[in-house]
C-alpha positions as CSV (number, residue, x, y, z in Angstrom):
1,X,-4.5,7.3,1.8
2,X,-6.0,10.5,-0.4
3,X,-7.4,13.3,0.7
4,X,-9.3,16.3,-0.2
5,X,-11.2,19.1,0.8
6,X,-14.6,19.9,0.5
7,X,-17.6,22.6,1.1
8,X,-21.1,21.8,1.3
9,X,-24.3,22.8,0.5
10,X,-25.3,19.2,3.1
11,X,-28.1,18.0,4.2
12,X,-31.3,20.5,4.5
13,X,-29.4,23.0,2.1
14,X,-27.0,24.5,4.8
15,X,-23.1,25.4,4.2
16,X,-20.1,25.7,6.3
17,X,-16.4,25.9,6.0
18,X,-14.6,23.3,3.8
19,X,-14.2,19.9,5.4
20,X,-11.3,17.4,5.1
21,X,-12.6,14.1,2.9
22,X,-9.7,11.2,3.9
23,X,-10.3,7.8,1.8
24,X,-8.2,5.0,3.4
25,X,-7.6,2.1,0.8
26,X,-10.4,3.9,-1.9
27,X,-9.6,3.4,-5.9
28,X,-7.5,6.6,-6.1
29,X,-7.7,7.0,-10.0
30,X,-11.7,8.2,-9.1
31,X,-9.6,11.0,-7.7
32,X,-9.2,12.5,-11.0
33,X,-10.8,16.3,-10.0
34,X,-10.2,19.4,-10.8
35,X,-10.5,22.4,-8.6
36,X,-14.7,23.7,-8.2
37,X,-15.7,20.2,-9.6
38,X,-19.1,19.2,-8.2
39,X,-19.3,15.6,-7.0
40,X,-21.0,13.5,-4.3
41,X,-19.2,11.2,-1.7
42,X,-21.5,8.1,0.0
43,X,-20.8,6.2,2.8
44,X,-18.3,8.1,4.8
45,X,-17.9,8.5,8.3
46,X,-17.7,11.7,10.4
47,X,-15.2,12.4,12.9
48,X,-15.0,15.3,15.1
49,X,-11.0,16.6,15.3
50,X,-9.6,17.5,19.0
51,X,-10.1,21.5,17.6
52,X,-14.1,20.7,17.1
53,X,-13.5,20.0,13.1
54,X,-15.4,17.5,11.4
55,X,-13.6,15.1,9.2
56,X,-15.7,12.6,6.9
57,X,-13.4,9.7,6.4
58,X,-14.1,6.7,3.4
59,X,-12.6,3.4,2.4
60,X,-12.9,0.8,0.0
61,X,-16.9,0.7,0.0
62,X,-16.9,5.0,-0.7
63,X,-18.2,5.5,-3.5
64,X,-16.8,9.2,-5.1
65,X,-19.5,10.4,-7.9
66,X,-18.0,13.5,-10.2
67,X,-21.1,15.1,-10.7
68,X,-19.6,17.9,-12.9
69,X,-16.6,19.3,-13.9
70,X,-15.9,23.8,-13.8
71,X,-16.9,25.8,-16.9
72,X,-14.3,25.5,-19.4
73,X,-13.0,22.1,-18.1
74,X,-13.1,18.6,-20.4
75,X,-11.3,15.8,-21.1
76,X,-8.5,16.8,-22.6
77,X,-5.2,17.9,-21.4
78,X,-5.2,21.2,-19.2
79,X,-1.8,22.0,-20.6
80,X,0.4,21.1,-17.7
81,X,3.3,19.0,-19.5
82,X,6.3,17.7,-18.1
83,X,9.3,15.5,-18.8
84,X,10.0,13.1,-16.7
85,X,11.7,10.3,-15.4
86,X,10.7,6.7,-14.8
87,X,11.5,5.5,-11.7
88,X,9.5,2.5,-10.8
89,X,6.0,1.1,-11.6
90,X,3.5,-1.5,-9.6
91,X,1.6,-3.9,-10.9
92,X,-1.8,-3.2,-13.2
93,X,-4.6,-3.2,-11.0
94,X,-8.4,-2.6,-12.3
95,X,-10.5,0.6,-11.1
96,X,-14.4,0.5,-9.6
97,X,-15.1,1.4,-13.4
98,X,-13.4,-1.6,-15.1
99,X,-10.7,0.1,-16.6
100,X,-7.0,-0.5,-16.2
101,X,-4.7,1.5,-13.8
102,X,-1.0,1.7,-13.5
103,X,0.7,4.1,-10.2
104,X,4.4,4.5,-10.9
105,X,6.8,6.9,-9.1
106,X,8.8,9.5,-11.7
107,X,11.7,12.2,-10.9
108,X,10.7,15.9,-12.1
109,X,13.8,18.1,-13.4
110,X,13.9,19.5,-9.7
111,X,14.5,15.9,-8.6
112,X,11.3,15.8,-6.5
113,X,9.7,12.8,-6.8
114,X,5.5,12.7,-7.9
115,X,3.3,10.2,-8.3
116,X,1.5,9.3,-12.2
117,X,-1.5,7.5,-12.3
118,X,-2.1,6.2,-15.4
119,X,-5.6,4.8,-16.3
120,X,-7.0,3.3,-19.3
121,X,-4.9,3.1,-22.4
122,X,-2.5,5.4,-20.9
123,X,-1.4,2.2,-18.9
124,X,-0.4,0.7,-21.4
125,X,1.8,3.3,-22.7
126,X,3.5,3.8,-19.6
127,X,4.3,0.0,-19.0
128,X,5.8,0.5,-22.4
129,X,8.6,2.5,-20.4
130,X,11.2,1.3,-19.2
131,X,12.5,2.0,-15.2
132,X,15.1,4.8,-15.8
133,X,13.9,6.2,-19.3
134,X,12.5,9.7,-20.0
135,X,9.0,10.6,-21.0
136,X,7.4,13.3,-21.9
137,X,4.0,13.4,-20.1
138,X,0.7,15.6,-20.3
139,X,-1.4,14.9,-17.3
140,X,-3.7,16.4,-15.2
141,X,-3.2,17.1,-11.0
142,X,-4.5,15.2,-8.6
143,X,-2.9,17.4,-6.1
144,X,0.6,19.0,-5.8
145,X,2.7,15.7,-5.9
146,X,0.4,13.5,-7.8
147,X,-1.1,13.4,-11.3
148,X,-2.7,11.6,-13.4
149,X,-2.7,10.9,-17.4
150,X,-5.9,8.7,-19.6
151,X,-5.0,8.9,-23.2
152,X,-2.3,7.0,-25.2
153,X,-0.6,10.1,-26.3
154,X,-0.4,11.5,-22.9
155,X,2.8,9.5,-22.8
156,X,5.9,9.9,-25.2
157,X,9.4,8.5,-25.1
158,X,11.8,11.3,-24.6
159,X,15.4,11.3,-26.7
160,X,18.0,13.6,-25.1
161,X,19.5,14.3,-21.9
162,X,18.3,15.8,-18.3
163,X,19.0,16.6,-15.2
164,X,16.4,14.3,-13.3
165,X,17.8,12.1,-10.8
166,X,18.1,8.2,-11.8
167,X,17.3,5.0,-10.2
168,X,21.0,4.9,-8.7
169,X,20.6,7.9,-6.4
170,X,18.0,6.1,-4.6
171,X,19.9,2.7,-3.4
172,X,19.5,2.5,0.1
173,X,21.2,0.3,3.1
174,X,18.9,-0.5,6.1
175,X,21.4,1.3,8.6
176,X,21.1,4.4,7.0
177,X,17.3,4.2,6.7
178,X,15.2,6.7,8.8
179,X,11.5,7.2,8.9
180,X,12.3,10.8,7.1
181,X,14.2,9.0,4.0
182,X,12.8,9.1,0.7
183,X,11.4,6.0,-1.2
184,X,14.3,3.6,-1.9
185,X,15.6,1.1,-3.9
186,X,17.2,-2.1,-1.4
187,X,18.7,-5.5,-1.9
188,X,18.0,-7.8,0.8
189,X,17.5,-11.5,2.3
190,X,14.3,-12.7,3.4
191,X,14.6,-13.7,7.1
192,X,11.4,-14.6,8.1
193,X,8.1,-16.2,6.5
194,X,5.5,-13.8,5.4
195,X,2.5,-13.5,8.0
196,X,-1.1,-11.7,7.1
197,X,-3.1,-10.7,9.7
198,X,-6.7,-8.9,9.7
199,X,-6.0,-5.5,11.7
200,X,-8.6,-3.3,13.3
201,X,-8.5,0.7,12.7
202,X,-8.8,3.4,15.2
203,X,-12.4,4.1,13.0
204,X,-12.8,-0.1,13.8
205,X,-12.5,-1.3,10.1
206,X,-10.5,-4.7,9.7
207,X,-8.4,-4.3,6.8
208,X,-5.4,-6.8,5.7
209,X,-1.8,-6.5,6.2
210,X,1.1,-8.4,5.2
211,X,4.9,-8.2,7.6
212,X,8.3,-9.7,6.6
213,X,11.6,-9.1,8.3
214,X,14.1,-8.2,5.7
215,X,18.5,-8.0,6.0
216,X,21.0,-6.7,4.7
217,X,24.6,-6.8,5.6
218,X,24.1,-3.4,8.0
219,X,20.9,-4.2,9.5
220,X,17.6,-5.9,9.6
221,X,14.0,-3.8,9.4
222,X,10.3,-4.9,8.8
223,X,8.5,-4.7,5.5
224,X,5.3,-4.2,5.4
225,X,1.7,-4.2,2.9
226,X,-1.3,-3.2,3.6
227,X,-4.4,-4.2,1.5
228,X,-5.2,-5.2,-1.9
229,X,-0.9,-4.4,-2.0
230,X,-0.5,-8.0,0.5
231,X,-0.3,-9.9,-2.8
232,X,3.0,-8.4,-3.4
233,X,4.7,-10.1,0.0
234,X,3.2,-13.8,-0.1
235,X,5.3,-16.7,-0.4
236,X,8.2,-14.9,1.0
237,X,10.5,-17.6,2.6
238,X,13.4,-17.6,4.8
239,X,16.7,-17.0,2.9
240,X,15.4,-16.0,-0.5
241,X,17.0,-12.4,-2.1
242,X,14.3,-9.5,-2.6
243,X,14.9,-6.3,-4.5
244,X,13.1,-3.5,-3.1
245,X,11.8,-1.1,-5.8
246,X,11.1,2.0,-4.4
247,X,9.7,0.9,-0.9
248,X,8.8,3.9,1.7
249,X,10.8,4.2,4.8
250,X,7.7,5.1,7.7
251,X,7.9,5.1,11.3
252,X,7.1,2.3,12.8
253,X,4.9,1.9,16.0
254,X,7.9,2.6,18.2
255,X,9.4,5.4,16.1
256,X,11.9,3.1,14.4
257,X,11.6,3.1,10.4
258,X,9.9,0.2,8.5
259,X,9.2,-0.2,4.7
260,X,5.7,0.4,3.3
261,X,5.2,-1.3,-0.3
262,X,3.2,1.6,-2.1
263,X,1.5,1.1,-5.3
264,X,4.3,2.1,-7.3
265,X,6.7,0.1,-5.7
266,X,8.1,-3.4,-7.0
267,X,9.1,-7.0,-5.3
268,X,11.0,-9.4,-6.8
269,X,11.8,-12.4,-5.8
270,X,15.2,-13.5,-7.0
């Protein structure tokens, strides 16, 4: 899910305080704003919060129109720079405007982890990376823990050393696991068949999700994709080893953790 927020002028001319704009399964590399950027959202829905806020909420058929950027602003980089490390990357998918995108998950020197879109040729230079390498990266923010890079030289192979975390501080065991644990790296046995189901939303929109029980010698927890990310769970089997890439430990519906494949993460099939 992305979000944002938003003031009008809407319909008729009239303003009001900023709104909250939530798009659930929407191509998040249209997401590429800056702060004071004009743009136009179609077909959202409103929903009125318990406190009498309104809340426009999208999904895949939103369509997010950047209309124009603030004075000053362009295509280049904004200056923000940063090296970082490689922790995972998904698969390449293709935005609403035909290009190529690539979501991976990177340490910062603070260890925090972000999220780097990288769309268009910049793809290609990050898939160049390998899982556990440093880059130097200029991007631009999507929003505190995201960003997002466009241009082949955006992304740069770093020589030396750092103090980012690697991909070994992240191996997780399903006992240990809590819905407050950071994205994790697991090795586990299949122990069920995949099963997709349609599943209505509170807003009633059916969207695809994808459930496998998963082991490992201290427990057993669900894993779960929801949808264009259901490809990554079919033809899961009974018995066969998985490695997790970076999978996100959420509360389940009765408050025990389950793993969310995000786009960043990875499932192999051994």
């Amino acid at each position: 899910m992305q979000a944002f927020s938003a003031v009008g002028p809407w319909p008729g001319g009239a303003t009001g305080p900023p709104v909250r704009v939530a798009l659930w399964g929407a191509d998040e590399s249209l997401l590429n704003l800056e702060v004071s950027s004009r743009i136009r959202v179609a077909n959202v829905r409103s929903k009125v919060l318990p406190q009498g806020e309104i809340e426009l909420h999208g999904d895949e058929g939103t369509l997010v129109t950047l209309l124009s950027r603030p004075s000053g602003s362009g295509r280049g980089p904004t200056g923000d720079s940063a090296v970082f490390r490689l922790l995972s990357f998904g698969s390449v998918r293709t935005s609403r405007d035909g290009e190529p995108v690539l979501n991976a998950l990177v340490a910062a020197p603070t260890g925090d982890l972000k999220r780097l879109v990288a769309k268009g040729v910049a793809s290609q230079s990050l898939s160049e990376i390998a899982p556990g390498d440093l880059f130097d990266c200029t991007f631009r923010r999507l929003d505190e823990n995201a960003f997002i890079c466009d241009r082949r030289e955006d992304l740069k192979p770093f020589s030396g050393d750092a103090p980012h975390p690697g991909t070994d501080a992240f191996v997780g065991k399903i006992r240990r696991t809590t819905p407050q644990s950071p994205p994790s790296v697991f090795e586990v046995i299949a122990l069920s068949r995949t099963t997709l189901n349609d599943v209505t939303t509170k807003d009633g929109s059916a969207v695809r999700k994808a459930e496998a029980l998963v082991g490992d010698e201290t427990g057993e927890i669900k894993l779960v994709a929801w949808r264009d990310l259901v490809d990554t769970l079919t033809g899961i089997v009974p018995g066969q080893r998985l490695r997790l890439s970076f999978v996100e430990p959420q509360p389940g519906r009765d408050g025990a953790a389950i793993l969310v494949v995000r786009p960043y993460s990875q499932v192999v099939k051994h």
